[in-house]
C-alpha positions, 0 to 999 in steps of 0.5 A: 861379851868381851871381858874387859867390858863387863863391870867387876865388883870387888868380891871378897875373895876368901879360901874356899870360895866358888870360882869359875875358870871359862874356856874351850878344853881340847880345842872345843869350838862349838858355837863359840861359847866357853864352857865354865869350869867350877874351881874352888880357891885352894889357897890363901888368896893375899899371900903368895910366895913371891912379893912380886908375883901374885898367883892362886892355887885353885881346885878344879878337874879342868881339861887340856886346852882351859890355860890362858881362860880367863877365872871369875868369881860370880855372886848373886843375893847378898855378897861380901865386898872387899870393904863391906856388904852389898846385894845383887837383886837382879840380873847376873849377879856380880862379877870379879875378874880373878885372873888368867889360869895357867 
């Protein structure tokens, strides 16, 4: 499924917080299935050195081939929004759009 068609949630996004980077290391093709790299956000995610530039720095053992991936952040359960609380009782969870890796 296309990114831009599943629906984002605006998570909360916090230090620490588990995201996903999706992509295809060393050029793996398989079934045409990303594979989904844990990554942990390793700095602030509303400050950045540059106004004009957003950019995060995530911790993760990613491989040669997952830059342009798309990142994620997922939750299921009771999760934290931007501007308040909510609950994913069923299906996959709530999804936001993060950014691109690089």
């Amino acid at each position: 499924m296309p990114m831009n068609v599943i629906g984002s949630v605006a998570l909360k996004q916090r230090i620490g917080m588990q995201i996903f980077i999706l992509g295809y290391p060393f050029g793996r093709v398989g079934i045409g299935l990303p594979v989904w790299k844990q990554a942990t956000l390793a700095s602030e995610p509303y400050f950045s050195a540059s106004k004009h530039q957003r950019y995060l720095i995530v911790d993760s053992a990613s491989r040669p081939g997952m830059s342009g991936s798309p990142v994620i952040q997922r939750a299921h359960g009771q999760i934290e929004l931007e501007n308040g609380y909510g609950r994913v009782a069923n299906g996959d969870g709530a999804v936001n759009f993060i950014g691109i890796y690089s």
